[in-house]
C-alpha positions in Angstrom: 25.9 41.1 28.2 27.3 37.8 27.0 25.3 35.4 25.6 26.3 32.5 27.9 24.5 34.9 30.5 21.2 34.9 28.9 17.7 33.8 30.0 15.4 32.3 28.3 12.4 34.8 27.3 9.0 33.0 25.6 8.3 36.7 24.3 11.9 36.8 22.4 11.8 33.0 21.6 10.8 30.4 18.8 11.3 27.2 19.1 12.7 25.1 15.6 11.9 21.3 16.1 14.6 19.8 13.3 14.1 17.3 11.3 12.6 14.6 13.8 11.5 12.5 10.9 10.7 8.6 10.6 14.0 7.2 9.0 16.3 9.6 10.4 14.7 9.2 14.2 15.0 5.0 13.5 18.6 5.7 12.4 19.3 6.4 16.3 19.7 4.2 19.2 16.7 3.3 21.0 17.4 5.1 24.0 18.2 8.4 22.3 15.0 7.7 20.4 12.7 7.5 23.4 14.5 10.4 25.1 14.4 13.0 22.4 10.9 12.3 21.2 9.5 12.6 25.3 11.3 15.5 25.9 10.1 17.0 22.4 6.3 16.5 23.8 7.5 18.3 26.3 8.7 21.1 24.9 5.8 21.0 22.2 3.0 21.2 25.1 5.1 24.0 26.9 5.3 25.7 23.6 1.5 25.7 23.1 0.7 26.9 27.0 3.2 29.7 26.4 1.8 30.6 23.2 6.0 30.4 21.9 6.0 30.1 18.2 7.2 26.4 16.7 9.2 26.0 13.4 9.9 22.3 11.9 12.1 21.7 9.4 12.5 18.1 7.5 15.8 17.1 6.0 14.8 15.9 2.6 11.5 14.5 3.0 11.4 12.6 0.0 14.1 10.4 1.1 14.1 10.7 5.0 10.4 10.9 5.7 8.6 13.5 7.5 8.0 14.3 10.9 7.2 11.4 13.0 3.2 11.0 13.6 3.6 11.5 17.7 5.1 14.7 17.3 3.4 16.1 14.0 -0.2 15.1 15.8 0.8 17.7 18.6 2.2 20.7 16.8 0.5 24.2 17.9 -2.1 25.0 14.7 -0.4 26.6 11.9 3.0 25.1 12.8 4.6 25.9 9.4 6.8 23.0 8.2 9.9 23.6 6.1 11.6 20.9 3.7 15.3 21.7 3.2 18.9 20.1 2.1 20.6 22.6 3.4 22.4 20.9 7.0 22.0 24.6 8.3 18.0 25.5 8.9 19.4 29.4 8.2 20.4 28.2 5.1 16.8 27.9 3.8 15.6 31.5 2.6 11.9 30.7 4.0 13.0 30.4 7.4 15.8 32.5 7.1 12.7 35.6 6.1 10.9 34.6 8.8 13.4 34.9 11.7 14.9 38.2 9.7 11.1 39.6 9.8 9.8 38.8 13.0 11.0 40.0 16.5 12.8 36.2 17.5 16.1 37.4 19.8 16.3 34.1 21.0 16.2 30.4 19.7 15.6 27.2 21.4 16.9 24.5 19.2 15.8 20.7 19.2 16.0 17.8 17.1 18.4 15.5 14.8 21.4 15.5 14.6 23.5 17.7 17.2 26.8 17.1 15.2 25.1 18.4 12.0 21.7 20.1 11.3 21.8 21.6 15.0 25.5 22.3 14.5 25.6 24.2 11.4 22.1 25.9 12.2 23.3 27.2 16.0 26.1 28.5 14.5 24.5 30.4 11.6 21.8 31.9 13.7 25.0 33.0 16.6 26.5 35.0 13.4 23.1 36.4 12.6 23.0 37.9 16.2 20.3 35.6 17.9 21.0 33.9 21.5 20.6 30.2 20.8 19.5 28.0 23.3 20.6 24.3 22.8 18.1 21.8 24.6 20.9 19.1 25.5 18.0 16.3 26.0 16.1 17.5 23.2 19.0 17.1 20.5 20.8 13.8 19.5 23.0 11.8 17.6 23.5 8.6 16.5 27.1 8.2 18.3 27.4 10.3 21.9 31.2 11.2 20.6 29.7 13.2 17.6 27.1 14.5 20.1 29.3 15.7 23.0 32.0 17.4 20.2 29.0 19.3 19.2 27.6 20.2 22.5 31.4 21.5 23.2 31.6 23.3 19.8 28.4 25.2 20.1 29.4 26.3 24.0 32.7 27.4 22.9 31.0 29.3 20.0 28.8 31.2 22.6 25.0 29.4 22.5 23.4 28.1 25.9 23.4 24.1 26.2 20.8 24.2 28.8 17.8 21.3 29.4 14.4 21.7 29.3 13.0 22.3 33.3 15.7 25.2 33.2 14.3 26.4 30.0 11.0 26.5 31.2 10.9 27.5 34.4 13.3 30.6 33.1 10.5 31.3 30.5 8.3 31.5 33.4 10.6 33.8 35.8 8.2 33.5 38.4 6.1 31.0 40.4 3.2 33.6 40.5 3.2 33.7 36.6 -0.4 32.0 35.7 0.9 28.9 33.5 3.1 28.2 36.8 1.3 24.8 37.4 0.7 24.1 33.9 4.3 23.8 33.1 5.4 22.1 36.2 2.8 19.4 35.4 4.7 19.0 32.4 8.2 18.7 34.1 6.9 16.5 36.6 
């Protein structure tokens, strides 16, 4: 089955929140700003009502600041957060043992930025074997060019550039399923 065929599972899934941090998220335009830290909660709410496991990474904290207050406040308990260089969260041996030992197939990317860190980290984890979901209003960049390349690259490359109500409600498969009118609360 090809990947661009794939649903969304919350039971195969994690979702890596990357590197939403304080000067790297005041680096983008306002707009983008707004939109990707809503859509995060979002995401971060749905993630704790479907009990789907949440990694962060923060691109060199030291310098770029960790994740921003509104979204660190809000992260499921024992969200572990991972401080990398690397542009490619694979790249970072912690994470990189964690997805290798647990039972992930799937993984729902957000965060900063989609020509970079989401780039290089979609494509690592496609090479690796896992079906990467790309959360188009969830990821962003600082110039829509560099964004939209990306978005292209990664669906050429074989991941999912799909938005968050599809995400969830594919998580969900069913309007009987018990968190039904949890989530839609969420979307609506």
């Amino acid at each position: 089955m090809s990947q661009a065929l794939s649903i969304a599972n919350a039971e195969k899934g994690v979702l890596i929140v990357v590197d939403i941090q304080d000067r790297l998220l005041s680096a983008m335009p306002q707009q983008q700003q707004e939109m990707i830290q809503t859509s995060v909660q979002t995401l971060l709410a749905a993630a704790d009502v479907l009990a789907l496991p949440v990694l962060v990474t923060e691109q060199y904290p030291k310098g770029l600041g960790h994740t921003v207050a509104a979204l660190k406040d809000i992260l499921p308990a024992n969200t572990p957060i991972f401080e990398k260089t690397q542009f490619s969260a694979w790249q970072v041996d912690d994470i990189a043992a964690v997805l290798k030992q647990s039972e992930y197939q799937q993984v729902f990317l957000c965060g900063m930025e989609t020509h970079i860190c989401i780039l290089q980290t979609a494509l690592d984890l496609l090479k690796q074997g896992f079906e990467v979901f790309v959360i188009e209003e969830a990821v962003c960049s600082r110039d829509n060019k560099h964004y939209q390349n990306a978005l292209n690259r990664l669906r050429d490359a074989g991941a999912v550039i799909t938005n968050i109500e599809s995400l969830l409600f594919e998580c969900l498969g069913d309007a009987r399923h018990p968190q039904f009118k949890t989530i839609s609360k969420l979307i609506i």
